[in-house]
C-alpha positions as CSV (number, residue, x, y, z in Angstrom):
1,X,0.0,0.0,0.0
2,X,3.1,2.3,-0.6
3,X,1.4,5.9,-2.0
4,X,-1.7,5.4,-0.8
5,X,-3.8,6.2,2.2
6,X,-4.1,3.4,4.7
7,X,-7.9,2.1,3.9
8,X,-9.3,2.1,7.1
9,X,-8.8,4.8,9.8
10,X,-8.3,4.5,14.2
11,X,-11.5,4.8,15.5
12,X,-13.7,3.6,12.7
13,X,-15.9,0.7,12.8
14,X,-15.5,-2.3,10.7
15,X,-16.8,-5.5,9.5
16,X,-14.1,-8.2,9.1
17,X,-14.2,-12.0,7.5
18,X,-11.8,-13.8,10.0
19,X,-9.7,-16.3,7.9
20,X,-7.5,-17.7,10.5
21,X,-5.6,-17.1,13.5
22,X,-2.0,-15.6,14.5
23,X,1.3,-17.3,16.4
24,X,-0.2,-15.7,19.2
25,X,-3.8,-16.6,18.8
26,X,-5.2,-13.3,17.7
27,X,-7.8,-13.2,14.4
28,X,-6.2,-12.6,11.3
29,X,-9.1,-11.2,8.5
30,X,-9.2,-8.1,6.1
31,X,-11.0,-5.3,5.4
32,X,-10.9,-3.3,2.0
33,X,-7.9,-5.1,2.0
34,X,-5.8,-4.1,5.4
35,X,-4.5,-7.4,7.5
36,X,-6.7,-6.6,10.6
37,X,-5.8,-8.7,13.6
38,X,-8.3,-8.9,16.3
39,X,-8.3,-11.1,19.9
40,X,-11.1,-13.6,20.9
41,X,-12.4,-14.2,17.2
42,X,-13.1,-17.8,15.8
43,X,-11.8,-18.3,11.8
44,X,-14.8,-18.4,9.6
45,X,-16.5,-15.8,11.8
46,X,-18.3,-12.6,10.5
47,X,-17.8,-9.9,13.3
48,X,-18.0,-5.8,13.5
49,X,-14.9,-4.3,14.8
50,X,-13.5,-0.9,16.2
51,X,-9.9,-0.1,15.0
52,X,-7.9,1.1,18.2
53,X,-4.7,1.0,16.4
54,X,-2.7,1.5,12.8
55,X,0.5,0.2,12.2
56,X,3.1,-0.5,9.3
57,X,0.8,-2.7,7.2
58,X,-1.8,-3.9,9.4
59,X,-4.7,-2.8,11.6
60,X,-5.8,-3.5,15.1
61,X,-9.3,-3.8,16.7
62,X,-11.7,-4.6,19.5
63,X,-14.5,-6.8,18.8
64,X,-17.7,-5.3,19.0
65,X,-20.3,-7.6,17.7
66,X,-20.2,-11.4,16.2
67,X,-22.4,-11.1,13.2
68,X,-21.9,-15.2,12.2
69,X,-20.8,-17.0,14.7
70,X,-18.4,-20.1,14.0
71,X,-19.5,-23.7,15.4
72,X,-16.3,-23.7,17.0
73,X,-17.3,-21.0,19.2
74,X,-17.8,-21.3,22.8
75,X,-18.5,-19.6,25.9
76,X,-15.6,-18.7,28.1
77,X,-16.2,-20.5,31.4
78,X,-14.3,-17.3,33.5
79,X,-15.6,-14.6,34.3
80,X,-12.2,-13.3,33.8
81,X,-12.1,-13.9,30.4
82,X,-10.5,-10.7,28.1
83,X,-10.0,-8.8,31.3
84,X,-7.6,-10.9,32.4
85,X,-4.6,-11.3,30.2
86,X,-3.5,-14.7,31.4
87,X,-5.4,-16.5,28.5
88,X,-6.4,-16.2,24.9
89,X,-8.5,-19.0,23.4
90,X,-11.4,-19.8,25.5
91,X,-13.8,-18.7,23.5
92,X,-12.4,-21.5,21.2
93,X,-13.8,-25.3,21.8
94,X,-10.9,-27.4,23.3
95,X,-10.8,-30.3,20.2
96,X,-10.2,-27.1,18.0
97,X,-7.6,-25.5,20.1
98,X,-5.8,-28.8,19.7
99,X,-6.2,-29.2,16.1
100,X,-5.3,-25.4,15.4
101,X,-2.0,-25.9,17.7
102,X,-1.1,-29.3,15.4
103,X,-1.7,-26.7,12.6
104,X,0.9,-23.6,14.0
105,X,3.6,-26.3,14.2
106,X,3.3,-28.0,10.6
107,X,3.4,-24.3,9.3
108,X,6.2,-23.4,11.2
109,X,8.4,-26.6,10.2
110,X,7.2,-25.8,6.4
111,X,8.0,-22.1,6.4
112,X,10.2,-21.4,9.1
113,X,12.4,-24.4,8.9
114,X,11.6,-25.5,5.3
115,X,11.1,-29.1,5.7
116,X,8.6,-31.3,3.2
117,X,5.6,-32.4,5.0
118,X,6.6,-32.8,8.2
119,X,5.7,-35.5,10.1
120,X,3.5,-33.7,12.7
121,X,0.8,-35.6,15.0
122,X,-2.1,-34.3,16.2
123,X,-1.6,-32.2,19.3
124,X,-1.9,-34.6,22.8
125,X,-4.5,-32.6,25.0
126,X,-6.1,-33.1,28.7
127,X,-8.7,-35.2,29.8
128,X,-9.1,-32.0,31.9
129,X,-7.8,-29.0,30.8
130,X,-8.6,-26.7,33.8
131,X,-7.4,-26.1,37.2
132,X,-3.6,-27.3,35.9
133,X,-0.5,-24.6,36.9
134,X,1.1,-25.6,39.9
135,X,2.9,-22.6,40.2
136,X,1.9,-19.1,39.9
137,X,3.3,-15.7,39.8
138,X,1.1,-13.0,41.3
139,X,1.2,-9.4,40.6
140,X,0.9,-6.9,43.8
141,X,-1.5,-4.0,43.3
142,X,-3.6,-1.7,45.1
143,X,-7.4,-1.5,44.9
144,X,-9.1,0.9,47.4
145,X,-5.9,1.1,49.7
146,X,-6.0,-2.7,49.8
147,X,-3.4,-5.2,48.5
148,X,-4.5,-7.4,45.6
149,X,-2.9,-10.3,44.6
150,X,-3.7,-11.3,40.7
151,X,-2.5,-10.9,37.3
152,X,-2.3,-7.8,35.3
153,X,-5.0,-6.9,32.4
154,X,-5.0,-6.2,28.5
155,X,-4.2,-3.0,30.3
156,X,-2.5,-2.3,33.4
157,X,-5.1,-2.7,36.4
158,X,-4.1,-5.8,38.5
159,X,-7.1,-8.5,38.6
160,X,-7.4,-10.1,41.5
161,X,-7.6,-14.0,40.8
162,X,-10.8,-13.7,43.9
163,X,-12.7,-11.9,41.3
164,X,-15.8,-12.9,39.8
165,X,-17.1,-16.1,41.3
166,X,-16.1,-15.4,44.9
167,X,-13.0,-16.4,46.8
168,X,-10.4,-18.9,45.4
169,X,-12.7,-19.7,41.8
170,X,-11.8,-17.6,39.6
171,X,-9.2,-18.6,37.6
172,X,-9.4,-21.5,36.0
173,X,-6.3,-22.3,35.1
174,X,-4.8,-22.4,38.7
175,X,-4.6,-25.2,41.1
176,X,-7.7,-24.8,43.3
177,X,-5.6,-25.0,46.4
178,X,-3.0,-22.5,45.2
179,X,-6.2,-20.3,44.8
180,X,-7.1,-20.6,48.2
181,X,-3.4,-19.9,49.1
182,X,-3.5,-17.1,47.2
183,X,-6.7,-15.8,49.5
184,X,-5.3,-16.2,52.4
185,X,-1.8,-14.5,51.7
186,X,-3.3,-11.6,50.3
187,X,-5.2,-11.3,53.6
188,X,-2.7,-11.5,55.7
189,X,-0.6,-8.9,54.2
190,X,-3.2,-6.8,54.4
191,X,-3.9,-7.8,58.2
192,X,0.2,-7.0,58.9
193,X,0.6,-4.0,56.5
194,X,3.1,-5.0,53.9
195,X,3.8,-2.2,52.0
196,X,3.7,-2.4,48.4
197,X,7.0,-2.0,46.4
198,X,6.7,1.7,44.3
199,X,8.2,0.9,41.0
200,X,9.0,4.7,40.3
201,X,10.5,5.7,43.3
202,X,12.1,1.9,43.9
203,X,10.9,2.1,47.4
204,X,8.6,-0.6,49.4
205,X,8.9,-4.2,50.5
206,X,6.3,-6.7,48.4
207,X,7.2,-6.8,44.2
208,X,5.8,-10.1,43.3
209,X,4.3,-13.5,45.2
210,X,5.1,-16.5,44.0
211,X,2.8,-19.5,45.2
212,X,3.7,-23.2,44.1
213,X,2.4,-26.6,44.9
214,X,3.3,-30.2,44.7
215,X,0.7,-31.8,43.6
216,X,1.5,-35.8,44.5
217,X,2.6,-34.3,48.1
218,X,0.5,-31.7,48.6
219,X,3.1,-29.1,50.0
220,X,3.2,-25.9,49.3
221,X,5.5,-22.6,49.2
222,X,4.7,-18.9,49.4
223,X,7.5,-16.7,48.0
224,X,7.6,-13.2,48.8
225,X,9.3,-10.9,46.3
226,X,11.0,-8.2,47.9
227,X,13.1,-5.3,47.5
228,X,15.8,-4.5,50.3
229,X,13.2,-2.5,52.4
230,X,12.2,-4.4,55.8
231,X,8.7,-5.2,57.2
232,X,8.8,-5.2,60.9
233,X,5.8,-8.0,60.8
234,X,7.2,-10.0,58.4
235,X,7.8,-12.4,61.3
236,X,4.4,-12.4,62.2
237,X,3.1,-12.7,58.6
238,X,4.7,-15.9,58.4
239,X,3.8,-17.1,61.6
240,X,-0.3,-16.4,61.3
241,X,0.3,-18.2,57.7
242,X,1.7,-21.1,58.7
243,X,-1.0,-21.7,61.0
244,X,-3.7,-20.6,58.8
245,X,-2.2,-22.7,55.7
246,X,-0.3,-26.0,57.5
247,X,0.2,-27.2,53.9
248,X,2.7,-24.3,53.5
249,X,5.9,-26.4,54.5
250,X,8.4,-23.6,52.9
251,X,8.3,-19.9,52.9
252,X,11.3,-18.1,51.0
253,X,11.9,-14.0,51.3
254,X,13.6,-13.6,47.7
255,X,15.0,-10.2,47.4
256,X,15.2,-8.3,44.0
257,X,16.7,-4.8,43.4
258,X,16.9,-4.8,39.8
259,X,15.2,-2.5,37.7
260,X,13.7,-4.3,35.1
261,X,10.5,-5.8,36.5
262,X,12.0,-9.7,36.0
263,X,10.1,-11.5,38.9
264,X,12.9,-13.2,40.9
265,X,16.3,-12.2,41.6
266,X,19.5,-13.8,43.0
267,X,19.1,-13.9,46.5
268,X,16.7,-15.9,48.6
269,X,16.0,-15.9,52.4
270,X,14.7,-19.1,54.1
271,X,12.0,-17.3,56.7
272,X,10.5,-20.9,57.4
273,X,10.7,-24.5,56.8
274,X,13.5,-25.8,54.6
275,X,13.4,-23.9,51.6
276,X,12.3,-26.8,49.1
277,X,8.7,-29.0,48.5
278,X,9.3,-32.1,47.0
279,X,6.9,-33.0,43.5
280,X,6.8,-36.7,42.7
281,X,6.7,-37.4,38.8
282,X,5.9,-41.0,37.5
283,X,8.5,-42.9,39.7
284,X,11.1,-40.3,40.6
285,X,11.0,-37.3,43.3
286,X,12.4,-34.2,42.6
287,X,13.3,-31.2,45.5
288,X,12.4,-27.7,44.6
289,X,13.0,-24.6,45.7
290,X,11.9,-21.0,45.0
291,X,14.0,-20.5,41.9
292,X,13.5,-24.3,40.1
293,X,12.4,-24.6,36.6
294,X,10.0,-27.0,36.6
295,X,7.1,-27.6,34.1
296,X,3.8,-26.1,35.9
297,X,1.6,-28.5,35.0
298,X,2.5,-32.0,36.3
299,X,-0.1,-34.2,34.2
300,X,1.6,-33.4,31.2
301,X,4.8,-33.1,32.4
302,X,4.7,-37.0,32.7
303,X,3.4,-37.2,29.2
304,X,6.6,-35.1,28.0
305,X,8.9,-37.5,30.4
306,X,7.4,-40.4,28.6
307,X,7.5,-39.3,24.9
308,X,10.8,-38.9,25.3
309,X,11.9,-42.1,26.7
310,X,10.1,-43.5,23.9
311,X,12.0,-41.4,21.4
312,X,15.1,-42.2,22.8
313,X,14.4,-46.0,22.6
314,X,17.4,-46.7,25.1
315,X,18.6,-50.4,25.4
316,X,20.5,-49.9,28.3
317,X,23.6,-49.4,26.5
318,X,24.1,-46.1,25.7
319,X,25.6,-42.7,26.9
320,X,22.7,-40.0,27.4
321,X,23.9,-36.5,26.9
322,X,20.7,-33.8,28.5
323,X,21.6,-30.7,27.2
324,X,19.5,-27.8,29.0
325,X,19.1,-30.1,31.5
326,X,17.5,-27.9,34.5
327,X,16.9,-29.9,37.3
328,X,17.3,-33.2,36.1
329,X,14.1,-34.1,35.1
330,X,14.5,-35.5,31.7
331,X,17.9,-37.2,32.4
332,X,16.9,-38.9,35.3
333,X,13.9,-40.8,33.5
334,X,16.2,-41.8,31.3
335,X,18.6,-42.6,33.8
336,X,17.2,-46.3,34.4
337,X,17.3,-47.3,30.7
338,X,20.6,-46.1,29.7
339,X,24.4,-47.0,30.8
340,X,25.0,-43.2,31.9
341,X,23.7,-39.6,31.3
342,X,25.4,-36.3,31.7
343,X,23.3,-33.4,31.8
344,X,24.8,-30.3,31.2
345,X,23.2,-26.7,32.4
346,X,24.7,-22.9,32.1
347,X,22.9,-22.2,35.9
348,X,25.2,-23.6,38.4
349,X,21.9,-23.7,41.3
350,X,19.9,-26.1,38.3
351,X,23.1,-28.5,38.7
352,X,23.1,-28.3,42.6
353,X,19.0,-29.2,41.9
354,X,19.9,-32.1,39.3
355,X,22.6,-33.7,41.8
356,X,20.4,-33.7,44.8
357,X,17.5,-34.9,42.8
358,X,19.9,-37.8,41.3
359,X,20.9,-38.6,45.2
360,X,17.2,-38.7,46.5
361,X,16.1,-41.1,44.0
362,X,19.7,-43.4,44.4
363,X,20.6,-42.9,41.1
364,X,24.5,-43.1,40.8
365,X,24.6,-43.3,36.5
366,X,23.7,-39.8,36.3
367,X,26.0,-36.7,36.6
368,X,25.9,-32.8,36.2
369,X,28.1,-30.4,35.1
370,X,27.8,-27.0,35.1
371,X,28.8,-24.5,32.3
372,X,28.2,-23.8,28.3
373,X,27.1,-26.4,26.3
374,X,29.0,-25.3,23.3
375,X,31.9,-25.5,25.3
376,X,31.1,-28.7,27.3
377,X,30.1,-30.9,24.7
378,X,33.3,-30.8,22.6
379,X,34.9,-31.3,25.6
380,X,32.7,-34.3,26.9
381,X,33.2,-36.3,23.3
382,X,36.7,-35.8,23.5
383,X,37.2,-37.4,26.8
384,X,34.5,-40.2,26.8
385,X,33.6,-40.8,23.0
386,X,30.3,-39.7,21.3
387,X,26.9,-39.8,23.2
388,X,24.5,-42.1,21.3
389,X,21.7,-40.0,22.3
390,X,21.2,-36.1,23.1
391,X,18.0,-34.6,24.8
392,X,17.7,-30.9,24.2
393,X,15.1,-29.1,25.8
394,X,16.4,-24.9,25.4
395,X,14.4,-21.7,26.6
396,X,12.0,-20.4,24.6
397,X,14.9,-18.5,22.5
398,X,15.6,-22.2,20.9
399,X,19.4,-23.9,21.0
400,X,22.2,-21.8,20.4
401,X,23.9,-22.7,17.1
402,X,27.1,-23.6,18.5
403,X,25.4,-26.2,20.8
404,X,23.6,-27.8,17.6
405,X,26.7,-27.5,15.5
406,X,28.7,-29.6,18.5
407,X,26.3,-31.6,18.7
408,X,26.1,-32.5,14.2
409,X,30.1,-32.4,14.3
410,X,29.8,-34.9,16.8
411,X,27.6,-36.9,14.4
412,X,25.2,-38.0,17.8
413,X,22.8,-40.5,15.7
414,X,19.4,-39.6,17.9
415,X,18.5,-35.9,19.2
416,X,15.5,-35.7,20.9
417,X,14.1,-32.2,21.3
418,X,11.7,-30.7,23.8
419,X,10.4,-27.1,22.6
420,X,8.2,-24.4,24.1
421,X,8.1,-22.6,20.9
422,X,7.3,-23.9,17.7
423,X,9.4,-20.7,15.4
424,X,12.7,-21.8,17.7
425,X,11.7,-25.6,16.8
426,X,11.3,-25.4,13.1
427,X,14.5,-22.6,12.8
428,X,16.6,-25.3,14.6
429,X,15.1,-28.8,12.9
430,X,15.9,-26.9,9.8
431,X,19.5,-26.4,10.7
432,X,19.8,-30.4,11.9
433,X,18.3,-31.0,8.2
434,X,21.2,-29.5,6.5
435,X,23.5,-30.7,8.3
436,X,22.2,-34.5,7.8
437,X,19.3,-35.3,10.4
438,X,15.8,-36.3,9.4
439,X,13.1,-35.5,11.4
440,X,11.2,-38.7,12.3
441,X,8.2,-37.7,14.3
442,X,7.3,-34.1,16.1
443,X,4.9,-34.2,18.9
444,X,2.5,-31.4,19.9
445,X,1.7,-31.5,23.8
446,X,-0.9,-29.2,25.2
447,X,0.5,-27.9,28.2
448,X,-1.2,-24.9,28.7
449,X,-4.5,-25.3,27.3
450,X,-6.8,-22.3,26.3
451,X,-3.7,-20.4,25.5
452,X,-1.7,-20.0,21.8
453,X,1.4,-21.5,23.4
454,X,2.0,-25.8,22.3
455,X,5.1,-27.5,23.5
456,X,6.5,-30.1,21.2
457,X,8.7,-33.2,21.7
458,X,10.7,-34.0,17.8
459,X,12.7,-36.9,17.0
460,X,15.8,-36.7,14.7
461,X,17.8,-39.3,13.1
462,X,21.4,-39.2,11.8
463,X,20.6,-40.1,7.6
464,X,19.6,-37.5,4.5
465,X,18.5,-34.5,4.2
466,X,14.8,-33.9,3.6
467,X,15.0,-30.5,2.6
């Protein structure tokens, strides 16, 4: 549209054909020809719009009316729903948020990493798909001089995760007893007076609360997100909670001065029990404290740790390499099946995690370095051979390409490769392509249903190209 006047203006009112949906789950449809993306819209739906925004070749609107509804269409069960921003697609039935996810990753793999047809199944949902984070990070505001616990909206009120159906129901995407938690610590800094951390003026005590849960145990940890101000009742706080919420068997002061709004920072303060709750996954425990990654919802966390012991098809003979291993969870299911892994992790506290989890379950095969894969892994293959198999499960940025070079110099015959997103995944498989690996099976895994985000579990063999 270079030379000409954009064709529709900010503030007007449109009517948009929605043919399909975004990366990030928003509608995708045109008017006189303008891309228009709008939230909480169905493809194949009819709807009037307002446009709050123009950008560089594209529009952006509100959704004012459904004129044709699409059968795929459903009610949103919270009340929450597009106040809230911690969801996108509940207005979308669950089969076809499973099927459009199985979708985003076959286009990715095609465009993105330019692979022929690949060989993507259909995405592997919940029986249940509600009530599953374990973990939860709340933001502090103020409503009415009174401290609110919740998550921030499309704009930038705090909603408190009590809203709507009463206390402890309203999100639906949290475990119910983490809700309840979350009730009774927001009451109880009201009760003692924490005062809330002023972003612009860096002064205050509470930033963020982070609430987690073991859901095979049942024990629970309350971390409070500070900056380097004191709170004489902190004492008490904890104290009154304990008692109010035995289940809490850990609560952690972690203590953050930076700037940027990141939620934890380096330093963490034991204020009462031992600092860790322990999550049992299939038949392995693991010990976690306030700064562990580990996946937030534990039912398909299993399903991950499963797919990829069957990807890895271990005999019992070979040498694991887990690459981005965390806390160990990947390399110490695979533990049992092969002659030895070594995980390798940049964080050295993620190793310290990984050896204790390794010692709790007796499980002396597996060991844990700490340090950069790029650097380790040349390093590993030159004093104990080539790994027959290599689990990689990166951040969301995807591997580095040195990591995935090391790895196709070291010609490792199987990669297995856990992803969170699926432009990282295809950018990558397409690397492992051209440099000789065919992509034998990619599995989508719905771990955070009613929301655009799919993790995937892809298999890749040592043999041609298939680009």
């Amino acid at each position: 549209m270079a030379g000409k006047a954009f064709p529709v203006r900010q503030g007007e009112t449109i009517t948009v054909e929605v043919t399909g949906l975004s990366h990030a789950g928003e509608g995708v449809g045109r008017c006189q020809g303008a891309v228009v993306f709008l939230p909480e819209v169905v493809p194949g739906e009819l709807v009037r719009a307002e446009v709050t925004e123009i950008r560089k070749g594209f529009a952006r609107a509100r959704l004012l009316e459904i004129i044709r509804p699409a059968p795929e269409r459903q009610e949103p069960a919270c009340a929450l729903y597009g106040a809230c921003g911690g969801c996108d697609l509940q207005h979308l039935a669950y089969p076809a948020q499973l099927r459009w996810k199985a979708q985003r990753v076959r286009e990715a793999l095609a465009r993105i990493g330019g692979l022929t047809e690949p060989p993507v199944r259909e995405t592997l949902g919940m029986d249940h798909p509600y009530h599953y984070r374990n973990k939860v990070h709340l933001q502090v505001g103020l409503a009415e001089g009174r401290i609110v616990l919740g998550f921030y909206a499309r704009g930038s009120r705090c909603v408190s995760v009590r809203d709507g159906q009463g206390a402890g129901t309203a999100c639906l995407l949290v475990d119910r007893e983490l809700l309840c938690l979350a009730g009774t610590v927001e009451e109880l800094l009201n009760r003692y007076g924490a005062r809330v951390y002023a972003w612009q003026s860096r002064r205050g005590y509470l930033r963020h609360v982070v609430l987690r849960r073991a859901r095979a145990t049942g024990e629970g940890m309350v971390v409070l997100v500070t900056g380097r101000e004191e709170w004489v009742q902190e004492a008490a706080f904890v104290d009154r909670l304990r008692a109010a919420a035995p289940e809490v068997v850990s609560v952690v002061r972690n203590i953050n001065t930076a700037e940027a709004k990141e939620i934890l920072g380096p330093e963490n303060v034991v204020l009462a029990g031992s600092g860790t709750i322990t999550e049992i996954l299939g038949p392995l425990r693991f010990r976690l404290g306030a700064a562990s990654f580990f996946q937030v919802n534990p039912v398909q966390a299993l399903q991950l740790c499963r797919l990829v012991t069957d990807y890895a098809a271990l005999t019992g003979r070979e040498t694991v390499l887990d690459v981005y291993c965390g806390v160990g969870t990947f390399g110490l299911f695979l533990a049992a099946g092969a002659r030895r892994v070594v995980g390798i992790e940049a964080v050295p506290a993620a190793v310290a995690d990984a050896q204790t989890n390794a010692a709790l379950n007796g499980i002396g095969n597996a060991a844990f370095r700490a340090g950069a894969a790029e650097v380790l892994i040349p390093a590993l293959v030159a004093e104990g051979g080539r790994p027959d198999v290599a689990v990689l499960d990166p951040p969301r940025r995807g591997c580095d390409r040195r990591v995935l070079a090391a790895l196709a110099d070291a010609n490792v015959p199987r990669l297995v490769y856990v992803s969170c997103d699926p432009a990282t995944l295809a950018r990558d498989l397409g690397y492992l392509a051209a440099r000789g690996y065919v992509v034998r099976d990619v599995q989508p895994v719905d771990m955070f249903p009613h929301t655009h985000h799919v993790e995937c579990v892809a298999v890749a063999d040592r043999g041609r190209t298939v680009r």
